[in-house]
N, C-alpha and C positions, 0 to 999 in steps of 0.2 A: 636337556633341561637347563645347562647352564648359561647356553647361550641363550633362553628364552628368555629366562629370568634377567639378562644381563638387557635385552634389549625393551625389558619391563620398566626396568629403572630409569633407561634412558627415555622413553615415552613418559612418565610420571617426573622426572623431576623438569622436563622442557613443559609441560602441562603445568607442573605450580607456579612456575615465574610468567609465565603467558598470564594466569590470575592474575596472579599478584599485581603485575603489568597493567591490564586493564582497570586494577582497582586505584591506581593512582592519581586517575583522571586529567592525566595532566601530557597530553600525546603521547601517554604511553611511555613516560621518559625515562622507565629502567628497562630497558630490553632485557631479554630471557639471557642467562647466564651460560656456558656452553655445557654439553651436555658430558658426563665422565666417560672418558674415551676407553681407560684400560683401570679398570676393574684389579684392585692387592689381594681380593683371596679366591678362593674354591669354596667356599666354607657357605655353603649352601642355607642353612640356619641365619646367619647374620645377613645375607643378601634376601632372604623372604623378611625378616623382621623389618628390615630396613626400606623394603618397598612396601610394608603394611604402614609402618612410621611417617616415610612420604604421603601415602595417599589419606590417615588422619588428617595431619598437614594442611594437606590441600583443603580438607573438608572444616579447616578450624578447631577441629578437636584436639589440641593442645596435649590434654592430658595422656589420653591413648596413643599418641604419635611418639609424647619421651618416652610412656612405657616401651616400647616396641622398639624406639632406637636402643633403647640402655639394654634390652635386651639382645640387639645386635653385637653389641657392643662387648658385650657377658659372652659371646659366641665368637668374637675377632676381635680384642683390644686394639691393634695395630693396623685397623681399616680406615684408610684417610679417608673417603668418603661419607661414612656414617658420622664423623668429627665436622664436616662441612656442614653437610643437612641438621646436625644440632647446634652450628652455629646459628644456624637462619633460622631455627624455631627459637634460641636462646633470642636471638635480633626481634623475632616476632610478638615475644612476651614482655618485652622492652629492659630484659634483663641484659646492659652490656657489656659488663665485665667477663660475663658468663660463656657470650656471643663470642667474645674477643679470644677467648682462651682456647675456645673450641678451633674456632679456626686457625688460630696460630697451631695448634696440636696437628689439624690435618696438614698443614703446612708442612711442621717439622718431619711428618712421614713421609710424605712427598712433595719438595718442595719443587717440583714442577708442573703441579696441577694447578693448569689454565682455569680450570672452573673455580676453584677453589682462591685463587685468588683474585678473580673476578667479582665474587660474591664479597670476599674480604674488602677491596678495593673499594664497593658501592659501599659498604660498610659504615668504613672510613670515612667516605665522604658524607653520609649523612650525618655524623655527628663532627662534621666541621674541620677535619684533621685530612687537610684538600694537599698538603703536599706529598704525605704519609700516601693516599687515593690516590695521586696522579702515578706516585715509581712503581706501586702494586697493579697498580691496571695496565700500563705499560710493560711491568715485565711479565704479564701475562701475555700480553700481544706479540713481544717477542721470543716467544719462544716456539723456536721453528716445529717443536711437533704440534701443533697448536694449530688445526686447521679452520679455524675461525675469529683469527684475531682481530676481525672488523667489529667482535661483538663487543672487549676490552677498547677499543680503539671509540668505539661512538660511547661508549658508557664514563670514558674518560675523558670525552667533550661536554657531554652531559652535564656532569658533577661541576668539570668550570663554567660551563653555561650559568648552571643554576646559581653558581657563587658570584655572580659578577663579572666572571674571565671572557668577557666573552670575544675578544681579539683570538686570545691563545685559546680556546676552545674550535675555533675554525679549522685551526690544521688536524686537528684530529677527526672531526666529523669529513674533510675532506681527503685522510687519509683512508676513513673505512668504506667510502665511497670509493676509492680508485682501486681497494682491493674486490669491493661489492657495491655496482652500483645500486644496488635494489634493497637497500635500507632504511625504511621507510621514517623511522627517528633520524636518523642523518639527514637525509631530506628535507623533513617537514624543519626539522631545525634551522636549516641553511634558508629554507625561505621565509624563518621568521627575521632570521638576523639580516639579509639583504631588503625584508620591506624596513625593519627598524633604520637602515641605513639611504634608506631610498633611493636604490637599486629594484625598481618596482619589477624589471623585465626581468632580471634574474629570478626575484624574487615568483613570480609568476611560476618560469622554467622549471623550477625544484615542484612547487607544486605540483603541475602540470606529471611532472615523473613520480610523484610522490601517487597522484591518484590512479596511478596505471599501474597499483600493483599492492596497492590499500585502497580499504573503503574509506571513505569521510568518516570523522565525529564533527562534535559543534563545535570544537577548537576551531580544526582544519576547514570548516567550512565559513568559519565568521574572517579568518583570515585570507580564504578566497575573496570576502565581499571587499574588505579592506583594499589589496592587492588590484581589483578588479575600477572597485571607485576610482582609485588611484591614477589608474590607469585609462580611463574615462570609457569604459568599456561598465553600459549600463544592463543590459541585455543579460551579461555573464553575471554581473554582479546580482540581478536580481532572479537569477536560477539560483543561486546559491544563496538567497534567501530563501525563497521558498521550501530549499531541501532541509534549512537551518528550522524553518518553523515549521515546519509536517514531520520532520523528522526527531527533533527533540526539543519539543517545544517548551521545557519545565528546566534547562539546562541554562547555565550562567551567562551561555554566552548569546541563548534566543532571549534573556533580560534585559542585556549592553545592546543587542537589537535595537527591542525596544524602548532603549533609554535614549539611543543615538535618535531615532526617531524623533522623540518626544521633542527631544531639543532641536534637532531641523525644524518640526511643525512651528516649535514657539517663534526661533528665525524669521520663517514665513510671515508667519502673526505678526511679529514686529514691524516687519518690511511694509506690511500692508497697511501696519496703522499708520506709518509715516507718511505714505504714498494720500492714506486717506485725509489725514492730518495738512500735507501740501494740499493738495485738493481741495478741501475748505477751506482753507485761507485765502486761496486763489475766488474761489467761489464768493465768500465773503468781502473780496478788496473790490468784486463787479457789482453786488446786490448793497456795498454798504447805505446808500443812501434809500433803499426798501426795506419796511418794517420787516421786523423778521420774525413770522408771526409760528414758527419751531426753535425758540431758543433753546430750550431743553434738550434737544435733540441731540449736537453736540455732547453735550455731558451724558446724558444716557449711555452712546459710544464709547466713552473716554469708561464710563463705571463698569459695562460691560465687558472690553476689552482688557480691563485691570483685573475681574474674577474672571476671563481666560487665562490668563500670564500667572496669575494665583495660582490654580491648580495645576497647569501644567507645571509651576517651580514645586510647587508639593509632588507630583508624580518623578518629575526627576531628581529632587530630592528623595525619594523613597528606593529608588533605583540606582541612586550612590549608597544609601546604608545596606540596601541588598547586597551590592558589591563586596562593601566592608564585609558582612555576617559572612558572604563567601570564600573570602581570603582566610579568614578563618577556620573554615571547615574544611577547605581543599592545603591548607598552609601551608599558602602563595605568597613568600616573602615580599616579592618584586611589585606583586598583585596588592597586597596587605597596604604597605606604605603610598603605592602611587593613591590610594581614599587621601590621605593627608595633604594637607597644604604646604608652600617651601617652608613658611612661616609659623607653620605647627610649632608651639612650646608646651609639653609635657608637664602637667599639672603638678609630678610628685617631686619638681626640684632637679630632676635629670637632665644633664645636654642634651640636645636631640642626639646629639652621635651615640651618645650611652644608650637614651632609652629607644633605639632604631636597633643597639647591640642586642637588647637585654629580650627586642621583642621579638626579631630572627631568631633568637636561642630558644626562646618560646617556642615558637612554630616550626624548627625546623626538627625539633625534638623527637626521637623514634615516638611513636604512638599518635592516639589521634585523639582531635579536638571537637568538638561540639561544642556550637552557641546559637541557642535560640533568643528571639525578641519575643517581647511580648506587650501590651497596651499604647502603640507607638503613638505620640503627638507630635505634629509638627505645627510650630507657632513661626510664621513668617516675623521678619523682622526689618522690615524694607524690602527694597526689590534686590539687594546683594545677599543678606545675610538670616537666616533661620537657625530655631534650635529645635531639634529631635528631640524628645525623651522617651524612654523606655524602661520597662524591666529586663533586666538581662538575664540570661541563663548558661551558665558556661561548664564544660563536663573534658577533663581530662584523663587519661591514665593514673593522675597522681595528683587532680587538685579538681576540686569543686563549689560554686559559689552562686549566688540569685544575690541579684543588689539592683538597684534605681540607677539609672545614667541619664547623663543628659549629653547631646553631641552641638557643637556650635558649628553650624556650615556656612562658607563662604561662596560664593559665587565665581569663580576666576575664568574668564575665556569660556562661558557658557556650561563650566562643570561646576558641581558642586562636592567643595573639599570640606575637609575636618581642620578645623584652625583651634581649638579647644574643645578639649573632654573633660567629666566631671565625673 
């Protein structure tokens, strides 16, 4: 019975972070924490409570999950385990003082539980305290009973990836690679950071290992097509289109699809007016001395072609505020800011460095964000610049608001940015 029970817990708690995991949408980039190797009591009452507790947990029910741990807890005070998993529902509820204490507790019980400071370590680095995250993940990797220190090792690349580190996050996703090649966040990682450096063939290579042992999402599959353009390898690239639009076609990155698109087409449209534009001219310097009995005709083209280029900058402009609303909801610091222009100046009197600070701390925040739009207008304003307005809708753990905005977009290198918010 003890051993069933023992190997209950280890199926449920590798089952909630596998969730949890997927629900981050972002490749998956907390992997599953490792799973509790050796078990502090016999006390069979605290180890059913605590796997009733987990599987609440899992299911979002909150309330009945503390019941059940506090209940373990009333049955083994000195079980570091049930101090871990009520860290991570205290983390879950966005309560972090609460979070912090608990695990420290499973900590001082056993202060050489891998899992336990694994989950402490991811902790840490979500509210920003990346030096405290890097020695806790690390001394979780090294510790030789620790039969999966490649899970500390990629989770403590991760955390720098995500901060900016991303030099010194390479040794670590390459460290838990040489202990496990078949990590599939190490991976997709290394071939984000070798296309960002344009290293396109490595970049490929991780993929390429990455898919032979995971399936795609729309991340992994937008950054085949990338990888693949690059690479001038059209064929590959546009399977990996196809898989991106049949297979998740409502997803942020079958939109940047479609955005990339929009702006090629206009490209083309350009090209052609020019070409067409030389051509009459050419045409016009042989007929000049023949009446020219379609003068209108010209400008017909020229009005036509200006309500193509119109809409297509509204369509891509609509597909830059999409972006914005999604950095939001998925809170993509890296994602959030690249909508802004270099030249963005923050309306309320803040440096950019301050208010860049103040909106990371926003979005990186435990809990989650919703923002919807609502009556969107877009009023061109030449052919570089438009203003969006909208109503906004915004919904946090801890603040809620509806107000009128207005966004001023720029045109730069065929994107359109945010140079002014109101």
């Amino acid at each position: 019975m003890y051993e069933s029970k023992k190997t209950m817990y280890l199926i449920l708690i590798s089952v909630l972070f596998l969730a949890s995991c997927i629900n981050n949408n972002m490749y998956d980039e907390n992997i599953r924490p490792s799973e509790i190797r050796e078990p502090q009591t016999t006390n069979e009452v605290a180890l059913t409570n605590l796997n009733l507790g987990i599987a609440y947990l899992r299911e979002g029910n909150y309330n009945k999950s503390l019941e059940k741990i506090k209940k373990s807890l009333s049955a083994d005070s000195n079980y570091a385990p049930t101090y871990n998993v009520l860290g991570l529902l205290y983390q879950q509820l966005g309560d972090n003082n609460k979070a912090e204490e608990n695990f420290r507790k499973a900590i001082s019980i056993n202060s050489l539980d891998s899992s336990t400071l694994n989950n402490y370590g991811n902790f840490l680095c979500k509210l920003g305290r990346l030096d405290e995250a890097e020695k806790t993940l690390l001394k979780a990797a090294k510790n030789p009973l620790y039969d999966t220190p490649e899970i500390a090792l990629t989770n403590a690349g991760l955390c720098l990836y995500q901060n900016g580190q991303v030099e010194n996050s390479k040794k670590y996703f390459r460290e838990a690679l040489q202990l496990n090649p078949s990590i599939p966040q190490a991976l997709i990682k290394m071939s984000e950071i070798n296309f960002d450096t344009k290293n396109y063939l490595s970049a490929r290579a991780y993929l390429q290992r990455y898919q032979e042992i995971a399936l795609h999402n729309a991340k992994t599959l937008l950054l085949g097509i990338k990888i693949e353009n690059k690479l001038g390898d059209k064929d590959v690239a546009s399977s990996y289109e196809l898989l991106l639009k049949n297979s998740f076609p409502d997803s942020d990155e079958a939109l940047s699809l479609k955005k990339t698109i929009v702006l090629k087409n206009k490209e083309v449209n350009k090209n052609n007016e020019v070409k067409k534009n030389q051509s009459d001219t050419k045409e016009n310097k042989v007929k000049k001395n023949q009446p020219d009995t379609k003068e209108n005709k010209p400008i017909e083209t020229s009005e036509r072609a200006l309500s193509i280029n119109t809409n297509q900058d509204k369509d891509a402009i609509k597909f830059s505020i999409d972006e914005w609303v999604n950095s939001w909801n998925s809170q993509d610091v890296n994602r959030y800011l690249a909508c802004y222009a270099d030249g963005f100046i923050p309306s309320n009197g803040l440096s950019k460095n301050k208010w860049e600070k103040e909106r990371s701390k926003r979005l990186l925040a435990p809990g989650y964000i919703k923002v919807t739009l609502s009556n969107l207008k877009i009023d061109m304003r030449g052919q570089n610049y438009a203003k969006a307005s909208f109503t906004q809708k915004y919904r946090s753990d801890t603040y809620k608001d509806r107000m009128k905005k207005e966004l001023l977009l720029q045109n730069i290198d065929g994107e359109w940015l945010i140079v002014q918010e109101n």
